[in-house]
N, CA, C and O atoms as a GROMACS GRO file, in nm:
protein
  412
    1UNK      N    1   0.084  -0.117   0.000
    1UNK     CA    2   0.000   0.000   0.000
    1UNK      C    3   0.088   0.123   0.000
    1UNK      O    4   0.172   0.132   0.090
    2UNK      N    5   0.079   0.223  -0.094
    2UNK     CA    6   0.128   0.335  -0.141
    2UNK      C    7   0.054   0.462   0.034
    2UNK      O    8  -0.068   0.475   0.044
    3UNK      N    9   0.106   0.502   0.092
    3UNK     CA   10   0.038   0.634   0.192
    3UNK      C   11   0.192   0.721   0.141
    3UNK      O   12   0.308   0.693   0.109
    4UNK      N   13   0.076   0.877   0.164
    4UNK     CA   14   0.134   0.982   0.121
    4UNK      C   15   0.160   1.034   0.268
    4UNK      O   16   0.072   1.060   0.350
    5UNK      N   17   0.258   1.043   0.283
    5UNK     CA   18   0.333   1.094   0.447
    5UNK      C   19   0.313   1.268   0.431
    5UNK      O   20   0.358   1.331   0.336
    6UNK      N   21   0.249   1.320   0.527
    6UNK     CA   22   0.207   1.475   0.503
    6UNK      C   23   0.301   1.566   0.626
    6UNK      O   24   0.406   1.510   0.655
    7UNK      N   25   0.279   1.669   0.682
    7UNK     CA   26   0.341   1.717   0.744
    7UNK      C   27   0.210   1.873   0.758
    7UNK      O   28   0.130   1.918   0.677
    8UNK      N   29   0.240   1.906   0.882
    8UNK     CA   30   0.168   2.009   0.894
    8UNK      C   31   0.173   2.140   0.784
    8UNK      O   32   0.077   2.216   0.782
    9UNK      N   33   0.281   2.163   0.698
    9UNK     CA   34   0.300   2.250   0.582
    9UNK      C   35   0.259   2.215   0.522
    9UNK      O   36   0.247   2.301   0.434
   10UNK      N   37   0.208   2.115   0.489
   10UNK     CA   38   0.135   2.054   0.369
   10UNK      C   39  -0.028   2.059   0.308
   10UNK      O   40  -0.090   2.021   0.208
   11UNK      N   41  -0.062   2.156   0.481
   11UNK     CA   42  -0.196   2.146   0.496
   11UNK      C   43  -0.257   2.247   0.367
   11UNK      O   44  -0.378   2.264   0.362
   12UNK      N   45  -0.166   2.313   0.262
   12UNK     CA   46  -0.189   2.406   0.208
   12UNK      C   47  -0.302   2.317   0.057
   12UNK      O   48  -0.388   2.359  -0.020
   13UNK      N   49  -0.224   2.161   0.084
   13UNK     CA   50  -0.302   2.082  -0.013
   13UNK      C   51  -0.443   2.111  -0.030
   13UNK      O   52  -0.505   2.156   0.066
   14UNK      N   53  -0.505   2.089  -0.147
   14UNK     CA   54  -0.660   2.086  -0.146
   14UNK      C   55  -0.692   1.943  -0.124
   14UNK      O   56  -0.667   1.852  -0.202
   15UNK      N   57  -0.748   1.935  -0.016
   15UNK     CA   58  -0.813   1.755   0.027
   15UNK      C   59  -0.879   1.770   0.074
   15UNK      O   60  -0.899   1.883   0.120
   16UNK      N   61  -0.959   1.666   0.096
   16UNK     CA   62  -1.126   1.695   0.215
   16UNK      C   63  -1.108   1.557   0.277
   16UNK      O   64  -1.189   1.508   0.356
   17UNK      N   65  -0.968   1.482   0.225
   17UNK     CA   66  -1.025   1.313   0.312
   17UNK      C   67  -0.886   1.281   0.322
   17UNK      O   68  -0.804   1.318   0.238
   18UNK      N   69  -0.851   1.202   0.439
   18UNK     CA   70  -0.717   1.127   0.401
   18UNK      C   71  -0.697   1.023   0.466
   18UNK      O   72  -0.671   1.017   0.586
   19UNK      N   73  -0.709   0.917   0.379
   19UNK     CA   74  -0.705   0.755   0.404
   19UNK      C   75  -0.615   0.696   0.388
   19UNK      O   76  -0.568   0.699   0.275
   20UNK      N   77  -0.539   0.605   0.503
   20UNK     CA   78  -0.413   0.590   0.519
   20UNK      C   79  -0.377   0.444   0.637
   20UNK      O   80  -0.324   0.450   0.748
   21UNK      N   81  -0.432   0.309   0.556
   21UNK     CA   82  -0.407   0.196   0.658
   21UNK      C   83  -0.311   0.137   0.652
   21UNK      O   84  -0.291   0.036   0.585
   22UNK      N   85  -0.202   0.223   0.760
   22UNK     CA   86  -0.066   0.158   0.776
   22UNK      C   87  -0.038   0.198   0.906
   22UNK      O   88  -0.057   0.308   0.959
   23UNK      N   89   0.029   0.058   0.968
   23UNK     CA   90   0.066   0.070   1.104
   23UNK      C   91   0.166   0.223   1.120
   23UNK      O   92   0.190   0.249   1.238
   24UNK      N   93   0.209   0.300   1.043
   24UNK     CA   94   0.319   0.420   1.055
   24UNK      C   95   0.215   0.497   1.026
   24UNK      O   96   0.275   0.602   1.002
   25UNK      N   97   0.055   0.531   1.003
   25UNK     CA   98  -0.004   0.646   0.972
   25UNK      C   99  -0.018   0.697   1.090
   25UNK      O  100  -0.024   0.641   1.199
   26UNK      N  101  -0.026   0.843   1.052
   26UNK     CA  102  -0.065   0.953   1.182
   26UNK      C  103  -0.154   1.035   1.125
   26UNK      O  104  -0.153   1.056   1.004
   27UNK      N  105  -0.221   1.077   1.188
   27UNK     CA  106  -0.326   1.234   1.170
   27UNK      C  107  -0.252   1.335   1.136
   27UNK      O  108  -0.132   1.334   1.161
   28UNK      N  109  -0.304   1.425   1.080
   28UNK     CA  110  -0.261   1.523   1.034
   28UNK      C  111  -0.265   1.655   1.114
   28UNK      O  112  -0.318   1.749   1.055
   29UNK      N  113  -0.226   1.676   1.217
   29UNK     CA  114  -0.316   1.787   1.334
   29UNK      C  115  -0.258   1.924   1.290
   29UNK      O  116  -0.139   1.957   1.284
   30UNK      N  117  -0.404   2.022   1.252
   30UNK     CA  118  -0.424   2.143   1.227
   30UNK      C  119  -0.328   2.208   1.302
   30UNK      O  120  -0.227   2.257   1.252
   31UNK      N  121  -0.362   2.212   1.459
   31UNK     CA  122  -0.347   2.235   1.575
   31UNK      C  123  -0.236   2.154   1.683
   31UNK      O  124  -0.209   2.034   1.682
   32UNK      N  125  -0.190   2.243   1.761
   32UNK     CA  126  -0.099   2.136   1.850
   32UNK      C  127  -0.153   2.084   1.963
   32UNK      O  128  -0.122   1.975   2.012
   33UNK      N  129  -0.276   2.202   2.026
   33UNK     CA  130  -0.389   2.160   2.124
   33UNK      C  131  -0.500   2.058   2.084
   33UNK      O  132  -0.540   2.042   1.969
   34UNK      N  133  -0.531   2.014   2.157
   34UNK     CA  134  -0.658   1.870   2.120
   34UNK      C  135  -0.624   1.788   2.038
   34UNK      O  136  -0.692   1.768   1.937
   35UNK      N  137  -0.521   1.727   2.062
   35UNK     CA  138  -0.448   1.558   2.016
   35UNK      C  139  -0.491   1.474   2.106
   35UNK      O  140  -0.493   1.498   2.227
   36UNK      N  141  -0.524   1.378   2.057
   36UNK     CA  142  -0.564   1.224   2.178
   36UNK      C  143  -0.423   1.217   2.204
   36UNK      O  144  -0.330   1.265   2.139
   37UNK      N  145  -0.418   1.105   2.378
   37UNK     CA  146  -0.304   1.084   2.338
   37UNK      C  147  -0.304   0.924   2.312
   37UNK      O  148  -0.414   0.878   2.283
   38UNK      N  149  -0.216   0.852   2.317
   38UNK     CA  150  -0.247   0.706   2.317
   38UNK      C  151  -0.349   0.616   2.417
   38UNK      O  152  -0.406   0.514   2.382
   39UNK      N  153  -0.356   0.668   2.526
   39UNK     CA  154  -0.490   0.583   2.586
   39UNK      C  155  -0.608   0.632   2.541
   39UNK      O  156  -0.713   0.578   2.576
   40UNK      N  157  -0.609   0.753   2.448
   40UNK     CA  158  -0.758   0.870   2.435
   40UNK      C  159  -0.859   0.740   2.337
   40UNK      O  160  -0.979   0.739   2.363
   41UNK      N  161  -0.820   0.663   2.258
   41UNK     CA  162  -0.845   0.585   2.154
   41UNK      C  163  -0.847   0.473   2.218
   41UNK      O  164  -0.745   0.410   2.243
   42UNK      N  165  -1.008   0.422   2.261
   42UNK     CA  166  -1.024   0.309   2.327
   42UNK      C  167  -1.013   0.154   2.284
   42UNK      O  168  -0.978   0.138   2.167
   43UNK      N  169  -1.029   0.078   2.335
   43UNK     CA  170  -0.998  -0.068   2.319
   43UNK      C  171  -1.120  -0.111   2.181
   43UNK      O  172  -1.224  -0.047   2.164
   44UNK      N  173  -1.091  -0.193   2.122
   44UNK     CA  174  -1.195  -0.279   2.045
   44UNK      C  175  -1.316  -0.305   2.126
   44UNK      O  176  -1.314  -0.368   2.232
   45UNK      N  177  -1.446  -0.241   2.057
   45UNK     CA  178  -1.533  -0.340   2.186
   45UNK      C  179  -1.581  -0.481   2.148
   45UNK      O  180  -1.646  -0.558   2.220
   46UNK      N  181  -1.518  -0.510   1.965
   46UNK     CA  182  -1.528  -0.636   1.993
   46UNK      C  183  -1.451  -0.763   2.001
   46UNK      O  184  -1.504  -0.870   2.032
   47UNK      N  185  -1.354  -0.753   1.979
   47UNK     CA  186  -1.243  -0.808   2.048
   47UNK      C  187  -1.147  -0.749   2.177
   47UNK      O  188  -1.095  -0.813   2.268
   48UNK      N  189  -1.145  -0.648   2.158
   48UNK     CA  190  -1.085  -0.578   2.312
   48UNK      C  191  -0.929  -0.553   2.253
   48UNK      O  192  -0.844  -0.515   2.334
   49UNK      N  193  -0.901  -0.570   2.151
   49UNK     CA  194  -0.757  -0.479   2.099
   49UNK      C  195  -0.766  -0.363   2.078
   49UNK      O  196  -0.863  -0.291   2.098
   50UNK      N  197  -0.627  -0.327   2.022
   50UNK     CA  198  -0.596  -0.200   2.019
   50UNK      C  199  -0.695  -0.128   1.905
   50UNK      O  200  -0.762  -0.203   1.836
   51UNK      N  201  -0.704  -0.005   1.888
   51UNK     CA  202  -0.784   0.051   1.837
   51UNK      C  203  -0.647   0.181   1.742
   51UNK      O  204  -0.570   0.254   1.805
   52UNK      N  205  -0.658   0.172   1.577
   52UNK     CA  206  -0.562   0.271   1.536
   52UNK      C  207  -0.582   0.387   1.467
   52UNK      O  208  -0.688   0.440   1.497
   53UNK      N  209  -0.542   0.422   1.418
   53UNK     CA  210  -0.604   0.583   1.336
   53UNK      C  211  -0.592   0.495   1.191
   53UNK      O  212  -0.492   0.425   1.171
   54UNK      N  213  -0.705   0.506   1.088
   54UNK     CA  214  -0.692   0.468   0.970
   54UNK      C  215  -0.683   0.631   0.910
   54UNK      O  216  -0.578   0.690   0.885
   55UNK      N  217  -0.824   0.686   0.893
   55UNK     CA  218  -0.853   0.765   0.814
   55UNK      C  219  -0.893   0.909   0.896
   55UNK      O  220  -0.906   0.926   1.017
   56UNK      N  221  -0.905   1.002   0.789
   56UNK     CA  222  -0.913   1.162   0.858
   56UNK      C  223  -1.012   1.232   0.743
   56UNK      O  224  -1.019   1.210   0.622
   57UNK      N  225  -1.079   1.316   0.819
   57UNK     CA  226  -1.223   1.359   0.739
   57UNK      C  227  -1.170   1.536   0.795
   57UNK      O  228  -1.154   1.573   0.912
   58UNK      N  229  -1.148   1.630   0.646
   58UNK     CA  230  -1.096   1.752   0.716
   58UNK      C  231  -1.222   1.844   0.645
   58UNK      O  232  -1.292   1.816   0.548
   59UNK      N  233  -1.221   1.987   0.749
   59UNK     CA  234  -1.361   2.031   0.700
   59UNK      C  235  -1.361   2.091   0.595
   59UNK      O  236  -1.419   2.197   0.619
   60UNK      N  237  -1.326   2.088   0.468
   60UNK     CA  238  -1.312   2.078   0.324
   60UNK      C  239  -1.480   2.000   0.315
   60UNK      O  240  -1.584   2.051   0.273
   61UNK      N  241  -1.469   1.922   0.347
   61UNK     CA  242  -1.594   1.826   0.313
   61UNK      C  243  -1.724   1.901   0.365
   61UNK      O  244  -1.836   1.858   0.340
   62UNK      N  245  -1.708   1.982   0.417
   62UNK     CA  246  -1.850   2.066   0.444
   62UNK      C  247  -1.876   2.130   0.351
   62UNK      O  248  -1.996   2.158   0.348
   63UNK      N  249  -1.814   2.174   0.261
   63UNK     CA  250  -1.900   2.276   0.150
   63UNK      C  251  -1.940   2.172   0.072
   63UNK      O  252  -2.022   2.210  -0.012
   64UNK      N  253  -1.908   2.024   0.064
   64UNK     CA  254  -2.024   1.923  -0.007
   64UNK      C  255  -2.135   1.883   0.053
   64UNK      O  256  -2.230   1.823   0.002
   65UNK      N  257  -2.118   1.921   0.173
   65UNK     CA  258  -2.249   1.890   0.206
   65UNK      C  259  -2.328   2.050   0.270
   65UNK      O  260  -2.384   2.076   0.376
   66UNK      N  261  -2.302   2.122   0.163
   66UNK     CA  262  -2.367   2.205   0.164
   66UNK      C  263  -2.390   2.317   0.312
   66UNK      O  264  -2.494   2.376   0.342
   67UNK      N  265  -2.287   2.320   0.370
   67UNK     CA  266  -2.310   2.384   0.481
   67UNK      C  267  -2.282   2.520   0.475
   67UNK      O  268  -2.192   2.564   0.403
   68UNK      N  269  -2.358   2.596   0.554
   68UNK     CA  270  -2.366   2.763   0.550
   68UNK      C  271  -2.293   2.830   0.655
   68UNK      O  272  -2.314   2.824   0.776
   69UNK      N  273  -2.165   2.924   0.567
   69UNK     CA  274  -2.100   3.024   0.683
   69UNK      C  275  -2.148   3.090   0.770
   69UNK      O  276  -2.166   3.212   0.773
   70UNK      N  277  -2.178   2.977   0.876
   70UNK     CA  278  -2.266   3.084   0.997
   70UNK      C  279  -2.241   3.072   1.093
   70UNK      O  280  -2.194   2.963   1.127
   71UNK      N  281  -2.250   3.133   1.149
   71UNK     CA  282  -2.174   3.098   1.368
   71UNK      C  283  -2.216   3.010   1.431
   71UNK      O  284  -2.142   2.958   1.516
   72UNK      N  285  -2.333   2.968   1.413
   72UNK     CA  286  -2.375   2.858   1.450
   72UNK      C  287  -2.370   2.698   1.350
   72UNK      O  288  -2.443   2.602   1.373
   73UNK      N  289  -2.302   2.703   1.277
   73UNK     CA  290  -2.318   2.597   1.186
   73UNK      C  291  -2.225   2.477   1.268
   73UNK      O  292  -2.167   2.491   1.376
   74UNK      N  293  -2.228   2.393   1.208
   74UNK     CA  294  -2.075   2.271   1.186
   74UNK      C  295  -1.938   2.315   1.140
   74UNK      O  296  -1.893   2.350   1.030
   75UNK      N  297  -1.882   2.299   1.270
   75UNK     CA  298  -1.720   2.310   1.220
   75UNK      C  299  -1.626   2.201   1.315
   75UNK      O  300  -1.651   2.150   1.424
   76UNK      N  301  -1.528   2.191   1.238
   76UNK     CA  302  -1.402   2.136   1.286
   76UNK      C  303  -1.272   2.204   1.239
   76UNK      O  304  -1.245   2.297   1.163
   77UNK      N  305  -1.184   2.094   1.335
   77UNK     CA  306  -1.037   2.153   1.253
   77UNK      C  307  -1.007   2.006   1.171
   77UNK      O  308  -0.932   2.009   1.073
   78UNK      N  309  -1.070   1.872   1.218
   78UNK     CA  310  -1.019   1.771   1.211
   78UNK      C  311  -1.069   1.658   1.260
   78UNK      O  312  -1.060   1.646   1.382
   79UNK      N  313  -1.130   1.550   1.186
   79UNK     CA  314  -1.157   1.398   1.285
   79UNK      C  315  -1.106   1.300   1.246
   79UNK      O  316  -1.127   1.256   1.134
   80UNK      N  317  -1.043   1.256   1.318
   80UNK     CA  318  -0.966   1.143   1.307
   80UNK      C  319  -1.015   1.049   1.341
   80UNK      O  320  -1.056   1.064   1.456
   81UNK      N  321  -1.050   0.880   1.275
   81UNK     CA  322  -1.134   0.802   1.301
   81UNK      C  323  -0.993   0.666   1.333
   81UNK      O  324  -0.885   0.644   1.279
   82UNK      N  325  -1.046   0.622   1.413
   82UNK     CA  326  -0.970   0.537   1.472
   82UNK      C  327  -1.032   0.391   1.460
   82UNK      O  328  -1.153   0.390   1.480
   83UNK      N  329  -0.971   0.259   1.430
   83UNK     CA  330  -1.039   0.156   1.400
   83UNK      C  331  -0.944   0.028   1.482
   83UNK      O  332  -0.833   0.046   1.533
   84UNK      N  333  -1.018  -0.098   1.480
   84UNK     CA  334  -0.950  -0.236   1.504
   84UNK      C  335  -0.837  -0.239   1.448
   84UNK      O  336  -0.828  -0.197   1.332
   85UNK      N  337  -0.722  -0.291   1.517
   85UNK     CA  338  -0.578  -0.288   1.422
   85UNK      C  339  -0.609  -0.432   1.369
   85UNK      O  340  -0.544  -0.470   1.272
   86UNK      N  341  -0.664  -0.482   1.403
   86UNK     CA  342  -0.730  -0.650   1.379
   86UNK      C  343  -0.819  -0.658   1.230
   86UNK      O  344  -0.814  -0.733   1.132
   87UNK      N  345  -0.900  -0.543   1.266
   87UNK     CA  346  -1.002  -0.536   1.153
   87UNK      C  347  -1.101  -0.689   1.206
   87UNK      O  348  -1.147  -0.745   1.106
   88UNK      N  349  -1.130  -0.744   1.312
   88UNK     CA  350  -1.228  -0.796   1.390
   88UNK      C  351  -1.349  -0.764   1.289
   88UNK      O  352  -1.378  -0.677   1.207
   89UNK      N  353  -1.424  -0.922   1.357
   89UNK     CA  354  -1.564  -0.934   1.334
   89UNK      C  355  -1.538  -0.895   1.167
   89UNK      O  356  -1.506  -0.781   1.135
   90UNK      N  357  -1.550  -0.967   1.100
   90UNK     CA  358  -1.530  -0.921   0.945
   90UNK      C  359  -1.682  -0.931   0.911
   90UNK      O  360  -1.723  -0.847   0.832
   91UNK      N  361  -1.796  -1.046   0.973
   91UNK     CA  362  -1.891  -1.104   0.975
   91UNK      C  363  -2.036  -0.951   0.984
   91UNK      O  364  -2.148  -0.941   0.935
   92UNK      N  365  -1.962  -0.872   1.061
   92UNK     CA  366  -2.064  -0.731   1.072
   92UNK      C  367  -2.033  -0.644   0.951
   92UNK      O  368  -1.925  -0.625   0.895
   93UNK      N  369  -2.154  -0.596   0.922
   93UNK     CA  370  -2.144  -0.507   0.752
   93UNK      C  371  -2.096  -0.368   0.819
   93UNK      O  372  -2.002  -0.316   0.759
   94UNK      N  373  -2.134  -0.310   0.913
   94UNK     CA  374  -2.119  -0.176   1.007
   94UNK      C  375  -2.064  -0.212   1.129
   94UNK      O  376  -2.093  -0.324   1.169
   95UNK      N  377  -1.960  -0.113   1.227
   95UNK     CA  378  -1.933  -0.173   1.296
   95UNK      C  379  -1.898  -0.004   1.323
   95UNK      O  380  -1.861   0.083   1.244
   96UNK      N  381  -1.937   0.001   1.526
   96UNK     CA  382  -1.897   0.091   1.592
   96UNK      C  383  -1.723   0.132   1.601
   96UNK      O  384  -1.640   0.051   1.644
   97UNK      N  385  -1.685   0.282   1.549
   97UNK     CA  386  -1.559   0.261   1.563
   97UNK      C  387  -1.549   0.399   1.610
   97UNK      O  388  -1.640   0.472   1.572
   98UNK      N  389  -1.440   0.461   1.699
   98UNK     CA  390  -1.390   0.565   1.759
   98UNK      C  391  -1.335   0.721   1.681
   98UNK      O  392  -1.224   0.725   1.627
   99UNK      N  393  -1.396   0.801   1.684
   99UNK     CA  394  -1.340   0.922   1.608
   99UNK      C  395  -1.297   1.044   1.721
   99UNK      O  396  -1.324   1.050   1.841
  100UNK      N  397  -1.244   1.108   1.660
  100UNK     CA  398  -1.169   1.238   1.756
  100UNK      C  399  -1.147   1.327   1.701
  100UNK      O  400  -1.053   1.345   1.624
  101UNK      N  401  -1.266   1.430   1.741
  101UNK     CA  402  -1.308   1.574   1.680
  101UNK      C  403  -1.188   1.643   1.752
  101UNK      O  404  -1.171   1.636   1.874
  102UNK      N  405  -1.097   1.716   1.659
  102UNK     CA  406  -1.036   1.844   1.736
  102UNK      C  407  -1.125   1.954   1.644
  102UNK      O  408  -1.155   1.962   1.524
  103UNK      N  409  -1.156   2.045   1.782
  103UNK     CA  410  -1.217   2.182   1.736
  103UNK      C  411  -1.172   2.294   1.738
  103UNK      O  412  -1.239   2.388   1.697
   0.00000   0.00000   0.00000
């Protein structure tokens, strides 16, 4: 598997998604405040392993879904979704997995 290794200068890219399943991926943090740290990203609940960062959803993706510049709207800086390093239960089509809004 090909992952594109980023760096906080990089944030200048145009992306709205970044998917990345390799034991060496990291998040991309906007910010230096509101990082999980390694216990923040809980256990599997269905096997009870570790739980890793696959993929990152950056708010680029709100102007597809149509959202309005307003003070009260939806925002982020960043969510980072965290999954089974196992990839468990293959047998479930959906499966509860851990994300981490920095705002």
């Amino acid at each position: 598997m090909k992952c594109i290794e980023l760096s906080h200068s990089d944030l200048k890219v145009d992306f709205d998604f970044l998917y990345c399943r390799s034991p060496r991926a990291k998040p991309v943090w906007p910010i230096s405040s509101g990082r999980p740290s390694q216990v923040d990203a809980p256990k599997c609940r269905y096997c009870g392993g570790p739980s890793v960062f696959e993929f990152q959803i950056l708010p680029q993706l709100l102007y597809y879904f149509g959202v309005k510049d307003d003070v009260d709207c939806l925002d982020w800086s960043t969510i980072a979704v965290y999954t089974c390093e196992a990839s468990c239960e293959a047998s479930l089509s959906y499966k509860e997995e851990f994300a981490w809004i920095q705002v």
